[in-house]
C-alpha positions as CSV (number, residue, x, y, z in Angstrom):
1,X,33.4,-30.6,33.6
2,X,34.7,-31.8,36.8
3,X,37.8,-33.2,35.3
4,X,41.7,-31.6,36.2
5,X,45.4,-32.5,36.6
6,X,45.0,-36.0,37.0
7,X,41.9,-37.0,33.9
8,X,42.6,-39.8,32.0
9,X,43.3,-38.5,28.7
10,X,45.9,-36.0,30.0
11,X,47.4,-39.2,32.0
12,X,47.5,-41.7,28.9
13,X,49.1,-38.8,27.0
14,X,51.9,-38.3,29.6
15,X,53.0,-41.6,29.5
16,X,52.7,-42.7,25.6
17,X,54.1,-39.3,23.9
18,X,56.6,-39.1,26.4
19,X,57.9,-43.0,25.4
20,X,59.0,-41.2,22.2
21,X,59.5,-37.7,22.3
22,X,60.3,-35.3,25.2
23,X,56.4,-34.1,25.1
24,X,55.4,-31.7,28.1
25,X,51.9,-32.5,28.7
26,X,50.3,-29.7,30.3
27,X,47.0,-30.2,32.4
28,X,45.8,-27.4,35.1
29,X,42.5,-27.6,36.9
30,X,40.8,-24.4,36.8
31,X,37.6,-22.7,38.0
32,X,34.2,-23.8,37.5
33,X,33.2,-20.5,36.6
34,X,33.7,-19.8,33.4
35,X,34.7,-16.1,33.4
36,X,37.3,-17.0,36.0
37,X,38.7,-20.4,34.1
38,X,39.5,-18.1,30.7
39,X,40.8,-15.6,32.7
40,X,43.6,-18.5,34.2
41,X,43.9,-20.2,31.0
42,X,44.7,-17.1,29.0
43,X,47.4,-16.8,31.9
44,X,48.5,-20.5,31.7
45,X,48.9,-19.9,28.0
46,X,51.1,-17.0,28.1
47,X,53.3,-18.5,31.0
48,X,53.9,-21.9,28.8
49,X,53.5,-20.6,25.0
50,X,52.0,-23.8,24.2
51,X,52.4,-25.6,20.7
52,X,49.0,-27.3,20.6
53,X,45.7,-26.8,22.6
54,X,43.5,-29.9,23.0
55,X,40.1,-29.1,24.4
56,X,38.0,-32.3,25.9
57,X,34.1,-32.0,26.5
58,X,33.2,-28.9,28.0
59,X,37.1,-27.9,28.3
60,X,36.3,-27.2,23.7
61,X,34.5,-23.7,24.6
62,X,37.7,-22.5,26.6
63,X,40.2,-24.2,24.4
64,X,38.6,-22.3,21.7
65,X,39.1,-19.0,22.5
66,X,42.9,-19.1,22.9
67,X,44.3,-18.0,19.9
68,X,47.2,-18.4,17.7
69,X,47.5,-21.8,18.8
70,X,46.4,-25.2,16.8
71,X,43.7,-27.4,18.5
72,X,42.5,-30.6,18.8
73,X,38.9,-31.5,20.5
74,X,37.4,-34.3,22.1
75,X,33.8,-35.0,21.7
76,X,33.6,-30.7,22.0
77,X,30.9,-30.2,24.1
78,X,29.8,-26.7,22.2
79,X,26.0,-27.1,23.5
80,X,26.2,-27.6,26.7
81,X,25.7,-23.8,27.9
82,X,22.3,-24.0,26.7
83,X,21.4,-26.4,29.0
84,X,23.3,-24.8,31.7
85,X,20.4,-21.9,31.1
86,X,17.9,-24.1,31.8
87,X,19.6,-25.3,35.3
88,X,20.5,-21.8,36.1
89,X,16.6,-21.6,36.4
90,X,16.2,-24.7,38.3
91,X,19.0,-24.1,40.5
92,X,16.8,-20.8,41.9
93,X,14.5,-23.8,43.6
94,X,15.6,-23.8,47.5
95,X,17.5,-27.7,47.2
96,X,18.0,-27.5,43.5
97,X,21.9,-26.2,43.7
98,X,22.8,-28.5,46.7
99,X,21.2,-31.5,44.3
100,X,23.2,-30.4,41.5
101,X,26.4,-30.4,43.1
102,X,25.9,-34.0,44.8
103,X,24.3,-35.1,41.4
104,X,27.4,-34.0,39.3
105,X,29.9,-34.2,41.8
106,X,33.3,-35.4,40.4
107,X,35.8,-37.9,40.9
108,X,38.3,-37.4,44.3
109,X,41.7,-36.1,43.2
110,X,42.9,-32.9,41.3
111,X,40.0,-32.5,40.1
112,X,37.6,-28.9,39.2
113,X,34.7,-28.3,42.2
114,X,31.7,-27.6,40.4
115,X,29.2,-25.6,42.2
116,X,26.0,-24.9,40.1
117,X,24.9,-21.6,41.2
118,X,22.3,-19.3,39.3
119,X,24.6,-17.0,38.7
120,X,27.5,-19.4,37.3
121,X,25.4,-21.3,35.1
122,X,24.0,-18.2,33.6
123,X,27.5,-16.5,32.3
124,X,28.5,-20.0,30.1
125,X,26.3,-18.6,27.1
126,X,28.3,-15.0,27.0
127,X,31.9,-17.2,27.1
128,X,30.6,-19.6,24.5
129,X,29.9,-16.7,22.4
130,X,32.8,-14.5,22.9
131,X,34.9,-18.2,22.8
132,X,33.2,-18.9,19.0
133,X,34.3,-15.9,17.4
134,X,37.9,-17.3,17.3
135,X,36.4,-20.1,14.7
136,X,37.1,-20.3,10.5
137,X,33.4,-18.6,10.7
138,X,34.4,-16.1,11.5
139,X,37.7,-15.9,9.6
140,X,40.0,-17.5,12.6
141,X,43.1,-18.6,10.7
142,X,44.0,-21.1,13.5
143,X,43.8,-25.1,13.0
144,X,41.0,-26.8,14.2
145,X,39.6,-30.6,14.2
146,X,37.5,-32.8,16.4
147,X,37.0,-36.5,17.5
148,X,33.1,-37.2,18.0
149,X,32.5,-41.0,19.5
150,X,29.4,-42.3,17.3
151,X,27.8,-43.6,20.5
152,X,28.5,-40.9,22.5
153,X,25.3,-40.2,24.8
154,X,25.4,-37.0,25.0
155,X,24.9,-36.7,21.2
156,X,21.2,-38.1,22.3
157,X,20.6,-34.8,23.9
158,X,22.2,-32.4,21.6
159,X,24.9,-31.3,24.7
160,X,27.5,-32.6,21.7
161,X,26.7,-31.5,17.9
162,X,28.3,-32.7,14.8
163,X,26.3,-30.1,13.1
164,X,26.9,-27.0,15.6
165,X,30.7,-28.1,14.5
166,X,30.7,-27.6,11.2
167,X,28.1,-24.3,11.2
168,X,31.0,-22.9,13.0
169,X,34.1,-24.7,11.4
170,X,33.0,-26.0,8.1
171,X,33.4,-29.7,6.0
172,X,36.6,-32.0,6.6
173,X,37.5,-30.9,10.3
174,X,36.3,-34.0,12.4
175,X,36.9,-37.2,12.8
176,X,33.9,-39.9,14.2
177,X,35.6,-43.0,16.4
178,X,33.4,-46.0,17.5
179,X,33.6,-45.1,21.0
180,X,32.2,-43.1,23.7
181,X,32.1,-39.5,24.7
182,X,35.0,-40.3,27.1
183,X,37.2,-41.8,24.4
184,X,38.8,-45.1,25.1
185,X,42.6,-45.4,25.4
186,X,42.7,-47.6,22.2
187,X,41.2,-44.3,20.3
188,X,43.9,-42.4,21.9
189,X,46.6,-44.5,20.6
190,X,45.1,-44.9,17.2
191,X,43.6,-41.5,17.0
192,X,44.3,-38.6,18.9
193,X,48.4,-39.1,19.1
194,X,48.4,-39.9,15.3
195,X,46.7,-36.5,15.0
196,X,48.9,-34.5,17.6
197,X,52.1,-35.9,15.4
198,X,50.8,-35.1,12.1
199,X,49.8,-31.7,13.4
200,X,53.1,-30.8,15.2
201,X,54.9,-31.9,11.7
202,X,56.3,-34.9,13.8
203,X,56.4,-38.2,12.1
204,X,54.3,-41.1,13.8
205,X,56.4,-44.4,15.3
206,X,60.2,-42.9,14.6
């Protein structure tokens, strides 16, 4: 939410795969509406035929639902439609949308607008459902592992779930880093490229 072309992960990817391998790191900013954002991503994948899908935050529910592809999350924000409910509610208060969107605002740059309209907020529970029935749940065959951060805050509030992960993806398919929900570069040297190799049958430091 809020992030784009130019997030940090996406960034410290560019530069560290591409020191070894000729890695084409792929980040679009798309819509903030989330009927509209799978609707360009689905696009995005068919235009590029990607070879792995990594999903960070609330960027898990979309990377989710594009199948055939392996994927790797960061701190998957699976949760975080229910709470968009309860905003959707709130943001029907004259004021309560315009506070939203100061509140929430994100960073200048390439970066997604968020608007937190009624009628947004209220379609993210219909994507995250039609997004989870691409999981091994429900018999997906794709690959699928996540990086939680143990003091990631938004654990506090239930927004990110190890347990909603594995009711929808099973035992043995996360990892837990001592870091944050925004995970720190050392994680994503020691982590999540580690991971990306082992998962694209490349072999790590060569």
């Amino acid at each position: 939410m809020g992030g784009g072309g130019d997030s940090r992960i996406p960034s410290i990817l560019r530069e560290r795969l591409n020191a070894e391998y000729a890695f084409q790191v792929i980040c679009r900013t798309y819509d903030f509406d989330p009927e509209i954002a799978q609707r360009q991503l689905a696009g995005w994948a068919q235009e590029v035929h990607p070879d792995l899908v990594i999903g960070e935050s609330m960027g898990a529910v979309h990377a989710i639902a594009l199948r055939g592809y392996p994927h790797i999350f960061v701190s998957p924000s699976l949760n975080a439609p229910f709470f968009f409910r309860v905003m959707a509610g709130l943001a029907r208060i004259p004021g309560m949308t315009r506070f939203f969107d100061w509140r929430y605002r994100p960073k200048e740059g390439d970066r997604q607008r968020l608007h937190f309209s009624p009628g947004v907020l209220r379609k993210w529970l219909k994507v995250r459902a039609l997004a989870l029935q691409n999981t091994t749940r429900n018999g997906s065959e794709d690959y699928f592992h996540a990086f939680f951060g143990s003091r990631d805050h938004y654990r506090r509030s239930g927004v990110v779930l190890i347990r909603t992960w594995r009711k929808y993806f099973g035992p043995g398919t996360w990892t837990v880093y001592r870091g944050s929900h925004f995970m720190e570069e050392e994680y994503v040297v020691s982590l999540l490229i580690p991971k990306i190799y082992s998962v694209l049958g490349l072999p790590v430091g060569s």
